[in-house]
C-alpha positions as CSV (number, residue, x, y, z in Angstrom):
1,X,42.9,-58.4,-103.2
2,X,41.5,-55.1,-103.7
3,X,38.3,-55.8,-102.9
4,X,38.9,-57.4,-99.8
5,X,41.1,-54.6,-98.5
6,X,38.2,-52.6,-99.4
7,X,35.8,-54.9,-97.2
8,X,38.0,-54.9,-94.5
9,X,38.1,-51.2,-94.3
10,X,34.5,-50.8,-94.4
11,X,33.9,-53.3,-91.8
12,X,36.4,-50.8,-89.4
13,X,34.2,-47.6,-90.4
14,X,30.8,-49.6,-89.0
15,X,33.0,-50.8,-86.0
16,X,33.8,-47.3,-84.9
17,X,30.4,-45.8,-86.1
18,X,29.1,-48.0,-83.4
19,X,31.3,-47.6,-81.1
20,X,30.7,-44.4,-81.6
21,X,27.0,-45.1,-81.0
22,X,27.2,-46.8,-77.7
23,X,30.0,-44.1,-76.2
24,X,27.2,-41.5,-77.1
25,X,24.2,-43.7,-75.7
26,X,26.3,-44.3,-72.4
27,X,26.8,-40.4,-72.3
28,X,23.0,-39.8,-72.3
29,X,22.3,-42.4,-69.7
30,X,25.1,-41.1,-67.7
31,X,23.3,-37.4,-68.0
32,X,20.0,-39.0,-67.7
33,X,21.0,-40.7,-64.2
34,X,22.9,-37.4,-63.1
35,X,19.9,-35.3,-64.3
36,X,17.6,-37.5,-62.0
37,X,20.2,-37.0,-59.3
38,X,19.9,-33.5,-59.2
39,X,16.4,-33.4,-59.4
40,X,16.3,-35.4,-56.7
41,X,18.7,-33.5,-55.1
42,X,16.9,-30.2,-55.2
43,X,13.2,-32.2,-54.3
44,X,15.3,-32.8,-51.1
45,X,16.8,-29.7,-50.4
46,X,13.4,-27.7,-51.0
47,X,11.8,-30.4,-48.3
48,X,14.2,-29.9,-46.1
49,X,14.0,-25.6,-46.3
50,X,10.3,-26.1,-46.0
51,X,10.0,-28.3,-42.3
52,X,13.5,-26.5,-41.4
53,X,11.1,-22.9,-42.1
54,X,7.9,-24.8,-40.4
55,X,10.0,-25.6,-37.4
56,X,11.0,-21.8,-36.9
57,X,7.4,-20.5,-37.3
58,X,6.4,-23.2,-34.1
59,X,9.6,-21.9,-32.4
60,X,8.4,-18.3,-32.8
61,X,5.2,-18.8,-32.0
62,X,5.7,-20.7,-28.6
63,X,8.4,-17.5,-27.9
64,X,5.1,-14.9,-28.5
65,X,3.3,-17.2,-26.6
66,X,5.9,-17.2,-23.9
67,X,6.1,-13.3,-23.8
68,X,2.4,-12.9,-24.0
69,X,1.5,-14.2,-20.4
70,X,2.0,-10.1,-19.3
71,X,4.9,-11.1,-17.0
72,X,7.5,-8.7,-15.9
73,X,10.1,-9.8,-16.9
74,X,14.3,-9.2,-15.8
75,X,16.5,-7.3,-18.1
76,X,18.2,-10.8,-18.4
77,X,15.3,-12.5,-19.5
78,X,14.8,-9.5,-21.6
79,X,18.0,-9.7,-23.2
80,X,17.7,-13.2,-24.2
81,X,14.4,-12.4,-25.4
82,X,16.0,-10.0,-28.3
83,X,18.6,-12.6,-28.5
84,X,16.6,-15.3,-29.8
85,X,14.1,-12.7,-32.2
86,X,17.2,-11.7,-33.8
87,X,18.5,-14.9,-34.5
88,X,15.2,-16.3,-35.8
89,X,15.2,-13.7,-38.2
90,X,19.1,-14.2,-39.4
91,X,17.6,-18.3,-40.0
92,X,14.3,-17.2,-41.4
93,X,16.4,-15.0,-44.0
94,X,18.7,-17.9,-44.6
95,X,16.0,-19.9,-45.9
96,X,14.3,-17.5,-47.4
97,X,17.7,-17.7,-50.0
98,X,17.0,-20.3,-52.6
99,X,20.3,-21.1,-53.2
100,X,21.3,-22.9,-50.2
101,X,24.0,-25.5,-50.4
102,X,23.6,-29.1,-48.4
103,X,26.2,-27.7,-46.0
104,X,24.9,-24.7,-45.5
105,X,21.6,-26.6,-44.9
106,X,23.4,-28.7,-42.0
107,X,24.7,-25.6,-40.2
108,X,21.0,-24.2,-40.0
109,X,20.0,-27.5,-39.0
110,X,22.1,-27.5,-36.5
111,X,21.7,-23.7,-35.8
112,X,17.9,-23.9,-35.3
113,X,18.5,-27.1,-32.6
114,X,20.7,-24.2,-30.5
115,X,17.8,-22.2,-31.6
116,X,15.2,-24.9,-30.3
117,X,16.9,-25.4,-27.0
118,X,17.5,-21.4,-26.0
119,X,13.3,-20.8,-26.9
120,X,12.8,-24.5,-24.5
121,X,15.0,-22.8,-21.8
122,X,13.5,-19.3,-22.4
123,X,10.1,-20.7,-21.9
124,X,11.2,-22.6,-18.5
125,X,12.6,-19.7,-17.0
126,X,9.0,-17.1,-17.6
127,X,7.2,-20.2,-16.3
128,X,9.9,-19.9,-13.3
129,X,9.1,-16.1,-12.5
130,X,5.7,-16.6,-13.3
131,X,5.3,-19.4,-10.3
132,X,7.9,-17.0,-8.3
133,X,5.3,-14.2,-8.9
134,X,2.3,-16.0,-8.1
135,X,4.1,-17.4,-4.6
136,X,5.4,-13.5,-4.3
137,X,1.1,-12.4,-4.7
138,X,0.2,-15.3,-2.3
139,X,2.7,-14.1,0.6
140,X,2.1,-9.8,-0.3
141,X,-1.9,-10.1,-0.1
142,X,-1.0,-12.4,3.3
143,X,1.3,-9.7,4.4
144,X,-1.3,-7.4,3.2
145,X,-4.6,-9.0,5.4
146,X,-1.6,-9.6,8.7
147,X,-0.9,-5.8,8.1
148,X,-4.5,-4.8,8.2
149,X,-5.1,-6.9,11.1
150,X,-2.4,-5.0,13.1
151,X,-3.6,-2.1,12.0
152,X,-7.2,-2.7,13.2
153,X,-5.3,-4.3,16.8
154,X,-3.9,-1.1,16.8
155,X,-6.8,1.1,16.3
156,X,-8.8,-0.7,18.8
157,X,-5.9,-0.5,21.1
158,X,-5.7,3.3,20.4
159,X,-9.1,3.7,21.2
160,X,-9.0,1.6,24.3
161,X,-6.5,3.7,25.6
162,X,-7.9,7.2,24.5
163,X,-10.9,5.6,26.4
164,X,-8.7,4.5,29.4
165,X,-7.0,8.2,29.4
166,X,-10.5,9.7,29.7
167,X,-11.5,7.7,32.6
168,X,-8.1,8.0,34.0
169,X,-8.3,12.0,33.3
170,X,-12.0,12.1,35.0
171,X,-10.7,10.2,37.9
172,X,-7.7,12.2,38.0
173,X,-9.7,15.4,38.3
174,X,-11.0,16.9,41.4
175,X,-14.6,16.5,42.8
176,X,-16.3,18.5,45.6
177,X,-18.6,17.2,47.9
178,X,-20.8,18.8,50.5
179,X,-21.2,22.3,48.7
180,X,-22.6,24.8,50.8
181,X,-22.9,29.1,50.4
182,X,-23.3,31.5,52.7
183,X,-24.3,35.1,52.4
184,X,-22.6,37.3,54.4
185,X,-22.9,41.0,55.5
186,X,-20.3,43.2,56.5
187,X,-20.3,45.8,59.0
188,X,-18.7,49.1,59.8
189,X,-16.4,47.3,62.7
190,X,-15.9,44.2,59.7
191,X,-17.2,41.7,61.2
192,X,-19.2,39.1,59.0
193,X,-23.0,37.8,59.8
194,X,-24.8,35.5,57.9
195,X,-28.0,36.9,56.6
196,X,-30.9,36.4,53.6
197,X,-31.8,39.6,52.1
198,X,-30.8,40.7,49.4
199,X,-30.2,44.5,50.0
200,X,-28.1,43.3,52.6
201,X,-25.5,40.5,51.3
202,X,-22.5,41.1,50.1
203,X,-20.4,38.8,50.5
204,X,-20.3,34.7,49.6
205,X,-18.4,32.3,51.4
206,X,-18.6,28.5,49.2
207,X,-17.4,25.9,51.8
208,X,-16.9,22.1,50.4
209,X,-14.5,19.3,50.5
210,X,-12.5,17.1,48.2
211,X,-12.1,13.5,49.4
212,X,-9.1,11.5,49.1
213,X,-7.9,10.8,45.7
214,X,-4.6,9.0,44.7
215,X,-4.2,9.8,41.0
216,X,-5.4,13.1,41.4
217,X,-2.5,15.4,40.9
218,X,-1.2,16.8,44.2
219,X,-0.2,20.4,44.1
220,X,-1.6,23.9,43.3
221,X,-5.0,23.5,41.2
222,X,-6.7,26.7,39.6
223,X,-10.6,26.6,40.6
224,X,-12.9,29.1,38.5
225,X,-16.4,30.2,40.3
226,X,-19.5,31.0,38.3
227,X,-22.2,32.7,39.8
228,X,-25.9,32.5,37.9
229,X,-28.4,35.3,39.5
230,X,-32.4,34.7,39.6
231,X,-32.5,35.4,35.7
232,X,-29.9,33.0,34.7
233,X,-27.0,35.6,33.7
234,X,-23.2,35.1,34.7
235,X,-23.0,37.3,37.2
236,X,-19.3,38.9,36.0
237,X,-16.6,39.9,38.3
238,X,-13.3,39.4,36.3
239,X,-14.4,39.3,33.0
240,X,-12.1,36.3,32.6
241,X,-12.8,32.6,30.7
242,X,-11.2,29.4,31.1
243,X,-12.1,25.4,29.2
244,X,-13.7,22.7,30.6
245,X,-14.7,19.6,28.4
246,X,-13.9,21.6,25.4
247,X,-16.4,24.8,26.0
248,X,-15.3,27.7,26.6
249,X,-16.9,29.6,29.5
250,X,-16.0,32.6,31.4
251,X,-16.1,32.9,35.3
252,X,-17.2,35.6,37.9
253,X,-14.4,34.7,40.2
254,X,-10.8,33.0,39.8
255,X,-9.0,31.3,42.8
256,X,-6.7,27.9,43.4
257,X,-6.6,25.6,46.4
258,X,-3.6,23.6,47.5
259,X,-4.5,19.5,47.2
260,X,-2.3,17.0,48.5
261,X,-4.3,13.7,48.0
262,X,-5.4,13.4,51.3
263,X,-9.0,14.4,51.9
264,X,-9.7,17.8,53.6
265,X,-12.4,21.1,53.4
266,X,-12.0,24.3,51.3
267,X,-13.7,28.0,51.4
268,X,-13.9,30.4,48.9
269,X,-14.7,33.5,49.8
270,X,-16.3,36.5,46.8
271,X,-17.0,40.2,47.4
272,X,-19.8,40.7,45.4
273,X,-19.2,45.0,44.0
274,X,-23.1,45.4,42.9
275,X,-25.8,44.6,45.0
276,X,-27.6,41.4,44.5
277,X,-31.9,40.2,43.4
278,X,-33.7,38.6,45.4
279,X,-34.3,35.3,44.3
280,X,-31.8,32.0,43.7
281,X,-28.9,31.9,42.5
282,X,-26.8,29.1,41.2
283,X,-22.9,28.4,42.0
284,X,-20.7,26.4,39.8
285,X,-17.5,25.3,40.2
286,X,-14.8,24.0,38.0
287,X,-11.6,22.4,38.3
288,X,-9.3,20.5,36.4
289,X,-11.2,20.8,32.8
290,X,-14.4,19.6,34.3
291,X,-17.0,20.5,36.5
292,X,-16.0,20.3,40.5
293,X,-19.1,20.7,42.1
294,X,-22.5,22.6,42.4
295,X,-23.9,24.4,45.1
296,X,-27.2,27.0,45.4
297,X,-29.0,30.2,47.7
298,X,-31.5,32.1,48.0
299,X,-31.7,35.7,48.8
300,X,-35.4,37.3,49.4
């Protein structure tokens, strides 16, 4: 009886040692599989930081490539442009840390999508202002040639006109036609007789006439005598000068004539104080800013 009481209770020690033995070889296969698991776990993770980090580096390289085209951009494009730099560098940093849970993961998975979607949008709206610019060049340099063309137009019509003006001024002015002198002497009693010596004459009398002229201005005009001897010199009475065609000359004798448009004579009468040459003598006569008419004598 003993001895199969003492079978019996050996038989229970190799049940449990084996027992024993399977619950320890199902607890290394369990760690085994979970071990595996893990591993497998983390293989996945790591692949997922890496083309999750790959996908930012294209995103910040097509946002350079964006901002490099030399565009000027609006402060709101601006804004956004720090906007999305900043948060590539909050993601860049997140999976830089090693320790990055599946959830966390997810959120920058879904972060970098916003992420993806704000550089996509960024990208359309330089492309926007940069086809808004190029129209904006195409419609200044057209703006820029019409201006120019104006510009010339009005030049040319400037010019016209000063031209127009001058004709208009040298029709304006007076002319004198018929331009004769005579040299007079005065005698004792006063009276005045036409003679040719030179120890003689003292006086000149210039007769000439202006014919009709419309758009010649009607009223007083000042007319300026100058009187060339033999030798060439001004012969100088007032010691006065006046302009004509931009010179300025002086006269021997100052005087003005009354013109009312219609055609009609004039006579100018000078008192000469010194006595004259003999020889011939040259009178000019000026009007307006221009020359009004020429006349000569001789004395002998």
């Amino acid at each position: 009886m003993e001895n199969q009481e003492q079978k019996r209770n050996d038989n229970n020690k190799i049940y449990f040692l084996i027992a024993v033995i399977v619950a320890l070889m199902g607890t290394c296969v369990y760690l085994f599989l979970q071990k595996n698991k893990t591993e497998q776990q983390v293989i996945t993770i790591s692949d997922e930081r890496t083309a999750l980090q790959t996908e930012l580096e294209k995103l910040e390289t097509e946002l350079a490539e964006a901002n490099s085209a030399n565009t000027k951009t609006t402060e709101e494009l601006n804004s956004k442009d720090e906007q999305l730099q900043t948060k590539i560098n909050e993601l860049k940093k997140a999976l830089a840390n090693g320790s990055l849970t599946k959830s966390q993961l997810a959120k920058t998975r879904n972060d970098l999508q916003v992420l993806r979607n704000s550089v996509a949008q960024y990208t359309a709206d330089i492309e926007a202002l940069q086809q808004q610019n190029a129209i904006l060049t195409v419609e200044r340099d057209s703006l820029k040639t019409t201006v120019n063309s104006v510009s010339k137009q009005a030049q040319d019509l400037s010019r016209k006109n000063d031209s127009l003006n001058t004709r208009v001024k040298a029709g304006a002015a007076l002319k004198g036609v018929g331009i004769s002198v005579a040299t007079l002497k005065i005698k004792n009693s006063g009276k005045e007789v036409d003679v040719d010596k030179a120890s003689t004459a003292k006086k000149l009398k210039i007769s000439f006439s202006i014919p009709a002229n419309p758009i010649a201005e009607k009223g007083m005009h000042d007319v300026y005598v100058r009187l060339l001897d033999p030798a060439g010199n001004l012969l100088t009475g007032e010691n006065g000068s006046f302009t004509s065609n931009g010179a300025e000359l002086q006269y021997t004798y100052k005087t003005a004539i009354d013109y009312t448009g219609d055609a009609k004579n004039y006579t100018l009468e000078w008192t000469n104080k010194a006595a004259f040459a003999p020889g011939n003598y040259i009178v000019l006569l000026y009007a307006d800013n221009s020359e009004l008419g020429k006349g000569t004598f001789s004395l002998r």
